[in-house]
DOFI-485874 format. One record per residue: residue number from 1; x, y, z of N, C-alpha, C in turn. Coordinates in Angstrom, 3 decimals, always signed. Layout:
residues N
(NUM; (X; Y; Z); (X; Y; Z); (X; Y; Z));
...
end
This chain:
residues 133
(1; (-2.536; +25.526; +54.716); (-3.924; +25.914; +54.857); (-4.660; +24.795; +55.587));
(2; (-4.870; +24.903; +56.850); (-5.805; +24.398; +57.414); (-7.050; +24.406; +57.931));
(3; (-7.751; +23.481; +58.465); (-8.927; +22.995; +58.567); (-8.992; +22.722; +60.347));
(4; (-9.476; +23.259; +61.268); (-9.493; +22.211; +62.650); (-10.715; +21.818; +62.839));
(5; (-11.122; +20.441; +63.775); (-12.016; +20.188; +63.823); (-12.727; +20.134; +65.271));
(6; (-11.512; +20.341; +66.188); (-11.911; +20.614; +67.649); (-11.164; +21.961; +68.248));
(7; (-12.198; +22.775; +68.711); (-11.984; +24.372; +69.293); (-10.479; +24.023; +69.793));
(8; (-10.931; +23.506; +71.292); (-10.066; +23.203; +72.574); (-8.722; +23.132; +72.002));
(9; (-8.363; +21.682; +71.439); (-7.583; +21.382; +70.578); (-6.554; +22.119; +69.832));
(10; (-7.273; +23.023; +68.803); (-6.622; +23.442; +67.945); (-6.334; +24.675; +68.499));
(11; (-7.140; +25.252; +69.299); (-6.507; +26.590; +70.403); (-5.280; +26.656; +70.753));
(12; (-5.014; +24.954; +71.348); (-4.321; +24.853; +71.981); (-2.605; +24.976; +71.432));
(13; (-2.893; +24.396; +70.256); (-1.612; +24.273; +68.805); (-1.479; +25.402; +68.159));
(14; (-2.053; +26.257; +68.493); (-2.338; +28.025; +68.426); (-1.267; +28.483; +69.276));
(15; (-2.061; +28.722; +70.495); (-1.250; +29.040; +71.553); (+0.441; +28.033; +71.528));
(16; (+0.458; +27.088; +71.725); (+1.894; +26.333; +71.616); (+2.659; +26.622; +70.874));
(17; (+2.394; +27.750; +69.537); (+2.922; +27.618; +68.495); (+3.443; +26.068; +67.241));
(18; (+2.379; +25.325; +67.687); (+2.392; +24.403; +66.663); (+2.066; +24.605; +65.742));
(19; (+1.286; +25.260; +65.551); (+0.225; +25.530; +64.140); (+0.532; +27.198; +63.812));
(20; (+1.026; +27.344; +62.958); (+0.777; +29.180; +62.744); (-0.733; +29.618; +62.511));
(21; (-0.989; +30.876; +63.112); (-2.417; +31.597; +63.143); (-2.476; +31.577; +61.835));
(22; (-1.456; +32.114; +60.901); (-1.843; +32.391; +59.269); (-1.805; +31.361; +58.407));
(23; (-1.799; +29.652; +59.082); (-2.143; +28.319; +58.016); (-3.503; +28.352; +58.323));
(24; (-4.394; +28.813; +59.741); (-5.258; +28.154; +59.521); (-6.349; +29.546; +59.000));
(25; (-7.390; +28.353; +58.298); (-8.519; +28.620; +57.042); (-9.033; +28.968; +58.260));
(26; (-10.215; +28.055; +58.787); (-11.051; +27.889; +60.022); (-11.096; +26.875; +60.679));
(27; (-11.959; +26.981; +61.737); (-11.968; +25.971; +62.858); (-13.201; +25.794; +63.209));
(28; (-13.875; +25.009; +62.627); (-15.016; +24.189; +62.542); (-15.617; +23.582; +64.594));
(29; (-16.689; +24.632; +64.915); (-16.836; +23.930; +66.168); (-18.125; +23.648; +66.444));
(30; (-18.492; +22.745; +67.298); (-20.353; +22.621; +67.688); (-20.178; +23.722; +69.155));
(31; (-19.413; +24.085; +69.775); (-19.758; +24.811; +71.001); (-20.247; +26.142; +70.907));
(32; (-21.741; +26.009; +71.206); (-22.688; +27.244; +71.168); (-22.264; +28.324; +71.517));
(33; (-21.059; +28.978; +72.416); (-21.156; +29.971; +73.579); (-20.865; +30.966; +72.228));
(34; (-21.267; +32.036; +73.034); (-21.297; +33.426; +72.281); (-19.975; +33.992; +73.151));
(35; (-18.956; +33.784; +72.351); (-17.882; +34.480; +72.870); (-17.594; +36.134; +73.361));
(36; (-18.195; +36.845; +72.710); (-18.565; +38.103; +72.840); (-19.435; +38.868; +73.581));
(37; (-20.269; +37.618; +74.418); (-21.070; +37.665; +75.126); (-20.096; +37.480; +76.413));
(38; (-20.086; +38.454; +77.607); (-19.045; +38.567; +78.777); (-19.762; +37.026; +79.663));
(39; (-21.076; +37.756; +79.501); (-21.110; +36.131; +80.613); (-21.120; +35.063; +80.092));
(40; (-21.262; +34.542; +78.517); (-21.208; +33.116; +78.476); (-19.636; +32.935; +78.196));
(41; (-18.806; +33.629; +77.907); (-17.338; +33.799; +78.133); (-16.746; +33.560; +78.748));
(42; (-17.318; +33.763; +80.323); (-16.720; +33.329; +81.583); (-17.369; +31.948; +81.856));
(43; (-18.627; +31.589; +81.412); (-19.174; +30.525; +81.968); (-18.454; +29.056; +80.772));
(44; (-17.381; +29.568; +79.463); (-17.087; +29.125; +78.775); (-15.854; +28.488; +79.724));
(45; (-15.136; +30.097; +80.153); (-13.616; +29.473; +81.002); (-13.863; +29.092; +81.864));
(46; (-14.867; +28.611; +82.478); (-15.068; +28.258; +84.214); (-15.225; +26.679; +83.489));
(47; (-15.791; +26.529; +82.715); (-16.204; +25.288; +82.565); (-14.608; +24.482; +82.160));
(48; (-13.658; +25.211; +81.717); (-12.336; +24.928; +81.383); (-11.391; +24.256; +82.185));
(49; (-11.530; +25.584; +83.213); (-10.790; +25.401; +84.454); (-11.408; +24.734; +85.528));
(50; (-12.811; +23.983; +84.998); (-13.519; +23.391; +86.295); (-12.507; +22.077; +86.703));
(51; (-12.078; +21.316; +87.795); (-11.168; +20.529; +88.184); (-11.765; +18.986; +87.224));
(52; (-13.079; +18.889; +86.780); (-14.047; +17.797; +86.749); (-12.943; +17.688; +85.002));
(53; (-13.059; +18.981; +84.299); (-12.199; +18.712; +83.060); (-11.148; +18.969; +83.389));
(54; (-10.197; +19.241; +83.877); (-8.802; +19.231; +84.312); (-8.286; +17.672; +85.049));
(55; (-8.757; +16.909; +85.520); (-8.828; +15.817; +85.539); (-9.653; +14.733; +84.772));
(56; (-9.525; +14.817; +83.805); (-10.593; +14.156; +82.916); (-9.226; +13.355; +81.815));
(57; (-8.774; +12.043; +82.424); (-7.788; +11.525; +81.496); (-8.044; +11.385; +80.023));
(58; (-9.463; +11.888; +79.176); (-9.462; +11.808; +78.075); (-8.848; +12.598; +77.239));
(59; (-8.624; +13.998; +77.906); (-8.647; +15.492; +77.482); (-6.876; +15.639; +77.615));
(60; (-6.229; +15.569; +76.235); (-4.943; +15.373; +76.228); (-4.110; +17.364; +76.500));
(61; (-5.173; +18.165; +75.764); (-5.147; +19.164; +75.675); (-5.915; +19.886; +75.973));
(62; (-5.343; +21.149; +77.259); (-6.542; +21.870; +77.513); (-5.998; +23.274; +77.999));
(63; (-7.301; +24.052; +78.192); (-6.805; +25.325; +78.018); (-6.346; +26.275; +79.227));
(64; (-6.613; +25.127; +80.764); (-6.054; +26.031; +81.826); (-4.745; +26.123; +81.743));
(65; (-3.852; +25.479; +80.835); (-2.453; +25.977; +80.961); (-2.099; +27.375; +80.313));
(66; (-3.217; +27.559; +79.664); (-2.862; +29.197; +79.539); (-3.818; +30.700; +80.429));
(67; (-3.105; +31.916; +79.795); (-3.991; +32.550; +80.614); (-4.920; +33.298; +79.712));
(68; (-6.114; +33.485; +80.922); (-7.266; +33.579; +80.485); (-7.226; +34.529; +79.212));
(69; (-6.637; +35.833; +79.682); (-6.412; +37.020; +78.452); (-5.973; +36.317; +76.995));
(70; (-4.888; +35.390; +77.421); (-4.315; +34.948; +76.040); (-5.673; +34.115; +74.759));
(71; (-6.126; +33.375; +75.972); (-7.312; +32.495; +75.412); (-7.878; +33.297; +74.428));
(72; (-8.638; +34.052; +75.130); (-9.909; +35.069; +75.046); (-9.413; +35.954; +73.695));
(73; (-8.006; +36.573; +73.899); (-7.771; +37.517; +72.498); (-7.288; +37.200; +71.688));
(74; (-7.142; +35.508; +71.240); (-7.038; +34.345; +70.261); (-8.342; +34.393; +69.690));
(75; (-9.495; +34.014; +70.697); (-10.395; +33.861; +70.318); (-11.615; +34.961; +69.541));
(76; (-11.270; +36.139; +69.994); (-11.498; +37.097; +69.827); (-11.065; +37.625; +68.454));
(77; (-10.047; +37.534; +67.940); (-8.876; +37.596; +66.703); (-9.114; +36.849; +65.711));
(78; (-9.767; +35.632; +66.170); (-10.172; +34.313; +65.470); (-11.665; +34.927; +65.037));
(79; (-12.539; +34.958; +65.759); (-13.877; +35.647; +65.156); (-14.105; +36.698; +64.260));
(80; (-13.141; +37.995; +64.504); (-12.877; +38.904; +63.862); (-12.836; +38.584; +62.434));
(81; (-11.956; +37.512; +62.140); (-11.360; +37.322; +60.724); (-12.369; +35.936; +60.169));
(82; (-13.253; +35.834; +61.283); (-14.383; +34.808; +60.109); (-13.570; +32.875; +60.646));
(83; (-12.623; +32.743; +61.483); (-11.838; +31.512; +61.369); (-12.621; +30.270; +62.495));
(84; (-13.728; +31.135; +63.114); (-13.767; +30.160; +63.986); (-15.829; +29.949; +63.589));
(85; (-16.599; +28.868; +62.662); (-17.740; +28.244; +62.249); (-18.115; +27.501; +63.207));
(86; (-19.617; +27.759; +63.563); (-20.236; +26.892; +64.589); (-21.296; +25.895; +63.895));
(87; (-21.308; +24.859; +64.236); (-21.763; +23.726; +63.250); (-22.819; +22.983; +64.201));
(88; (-24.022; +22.318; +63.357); (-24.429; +21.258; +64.553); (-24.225; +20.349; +64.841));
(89; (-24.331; +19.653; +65.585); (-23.906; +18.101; +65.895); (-23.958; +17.197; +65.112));
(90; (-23.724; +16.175; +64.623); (-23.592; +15.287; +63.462); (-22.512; +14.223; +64.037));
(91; (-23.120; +12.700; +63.513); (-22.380; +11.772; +63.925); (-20.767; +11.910; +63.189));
(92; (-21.057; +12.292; +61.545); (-19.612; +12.270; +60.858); (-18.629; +13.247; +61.617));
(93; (-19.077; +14.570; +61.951); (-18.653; +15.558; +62.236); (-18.077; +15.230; +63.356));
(94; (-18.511; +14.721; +64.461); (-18.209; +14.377; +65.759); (-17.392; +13.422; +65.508));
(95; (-17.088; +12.190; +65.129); (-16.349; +11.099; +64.642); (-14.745; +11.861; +64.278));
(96; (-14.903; +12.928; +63.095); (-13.702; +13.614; +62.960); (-13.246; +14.044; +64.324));
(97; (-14.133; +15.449; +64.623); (-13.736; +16.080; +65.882); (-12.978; +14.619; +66.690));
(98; (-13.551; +13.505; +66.932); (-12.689; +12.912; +68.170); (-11.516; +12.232; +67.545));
(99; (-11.209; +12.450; +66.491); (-9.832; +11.957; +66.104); (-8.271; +12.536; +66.809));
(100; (-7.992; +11.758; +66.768); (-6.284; +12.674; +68.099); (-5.579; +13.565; +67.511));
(101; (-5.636; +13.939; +65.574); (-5.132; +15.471; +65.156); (-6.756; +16.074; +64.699));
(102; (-6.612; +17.341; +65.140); (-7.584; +18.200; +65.202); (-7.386; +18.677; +63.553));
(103; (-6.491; +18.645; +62.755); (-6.148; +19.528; +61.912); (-6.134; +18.908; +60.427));
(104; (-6.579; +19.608; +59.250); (-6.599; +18.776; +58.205); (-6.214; +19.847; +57.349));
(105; (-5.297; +19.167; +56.302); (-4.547; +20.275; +55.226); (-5.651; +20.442; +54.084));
(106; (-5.787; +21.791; +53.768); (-6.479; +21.629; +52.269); (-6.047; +21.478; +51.014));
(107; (-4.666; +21.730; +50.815); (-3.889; +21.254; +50.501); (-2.913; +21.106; +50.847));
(108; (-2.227; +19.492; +50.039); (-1.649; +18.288; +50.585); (-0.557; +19.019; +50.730));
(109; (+0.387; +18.438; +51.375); (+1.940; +19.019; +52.096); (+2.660; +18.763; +50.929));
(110; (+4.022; +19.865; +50.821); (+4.561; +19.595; +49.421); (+5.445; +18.251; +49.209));
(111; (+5.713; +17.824; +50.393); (+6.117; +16.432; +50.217); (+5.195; +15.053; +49.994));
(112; (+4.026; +15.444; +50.206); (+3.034; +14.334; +48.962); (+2.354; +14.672; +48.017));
(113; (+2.812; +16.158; +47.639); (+2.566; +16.152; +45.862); (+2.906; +15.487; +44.673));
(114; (+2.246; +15.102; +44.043); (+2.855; +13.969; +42.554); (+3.749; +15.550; +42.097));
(115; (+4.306; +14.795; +41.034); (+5.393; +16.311; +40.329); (+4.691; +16.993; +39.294));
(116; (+3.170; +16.514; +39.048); (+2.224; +17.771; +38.499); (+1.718; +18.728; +39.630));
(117; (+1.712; +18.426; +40.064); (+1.018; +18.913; +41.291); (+1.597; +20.168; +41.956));
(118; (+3.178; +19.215; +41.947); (+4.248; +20.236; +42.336); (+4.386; +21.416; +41.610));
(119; (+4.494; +21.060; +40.569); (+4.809; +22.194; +39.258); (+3.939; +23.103; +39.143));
(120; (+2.290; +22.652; +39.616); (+1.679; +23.539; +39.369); (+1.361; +24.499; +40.500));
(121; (+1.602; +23.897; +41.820); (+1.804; +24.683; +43.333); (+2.699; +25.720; +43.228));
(122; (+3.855; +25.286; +42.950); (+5.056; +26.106; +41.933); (+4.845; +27.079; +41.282));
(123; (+4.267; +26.987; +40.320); (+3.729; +28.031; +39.367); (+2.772; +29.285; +39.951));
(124; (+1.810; +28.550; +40.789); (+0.824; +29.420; +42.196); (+1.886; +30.204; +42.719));
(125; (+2.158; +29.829; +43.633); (+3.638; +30.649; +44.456); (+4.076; +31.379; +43.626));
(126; (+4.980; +31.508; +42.379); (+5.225; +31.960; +41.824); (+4.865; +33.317; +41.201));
(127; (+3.176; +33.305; +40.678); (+2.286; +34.215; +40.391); (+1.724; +34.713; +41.716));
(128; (+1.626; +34.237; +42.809); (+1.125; +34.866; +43.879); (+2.211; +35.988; +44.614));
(129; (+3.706; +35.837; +44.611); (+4.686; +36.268; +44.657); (+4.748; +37.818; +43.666));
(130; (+4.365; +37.436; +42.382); (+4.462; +38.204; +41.610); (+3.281; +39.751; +41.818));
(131; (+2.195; +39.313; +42.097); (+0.744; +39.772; +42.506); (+1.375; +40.746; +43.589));
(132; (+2.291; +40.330; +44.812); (+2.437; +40.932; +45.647); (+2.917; +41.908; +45.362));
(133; (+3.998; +42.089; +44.623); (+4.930; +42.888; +44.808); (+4.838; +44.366; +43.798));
end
């Protein structure tokens, strides 16, 4: 269950298949555009594919390596289900966002659980398993 803290970023670990669509919670962003809106949509990907951020040695990850459709019905998929929060600017917030992983667990990975922890993650799974079926 995750947390992202930069759009671009975590799109991007989307698309790559780094990240599965169904760990992440949401994706916490300050970028205003109204995705659903056709023209600030395009004025979203132009600004993507402008050469000024495509050469921009800060930007480790970005989104002209994919195509536009793919972007767009990520993003689109992502709104639908509530995953993608627009936030305002804030020094803490921004400080995270520029950290080099976009992504934060809400809960801890099962290999740094203490063995209560475990047992009781365990026990979750277990009853959630059960619920399903």
């Amino acid at each position: 269950m995750l947390i992202g803290f930069d759009l671009v970023k975590c799109l991007c670990d989307i698309l790559e298949k780094k990240v599965e669509y169904s760990d992440v919670v949401l994706i916490v962003t300050c970028i205003e555009t109204d995705f659903r809106n056709d023209k600030e949509w395009t004025e979203f990907w132009l600004n993507q594919v402008s050469p000024i951020n495509i050469f921009m040695p800060t930007h480790s990850k970005q989104l002209y390596h994919y195509k536009k459709t793919d972007v767009h019905n990520l993003i689109d998929d992502m709104l639908s289900d509530g995953k993608i929060v627009r936030r305002e600017r804030t020094h803490l917030l921004d400080s995270i966002s520029s950290l080099p992983d976009p992504w934060y667990n809400l809960i801890p990975s099962e290999e740094h659980m203490t063995p209560a922890v475990q047992d009781a993650w365990n026990y979750f799974k277990m009853l959630d398993a059960l619920c399903r079926s």
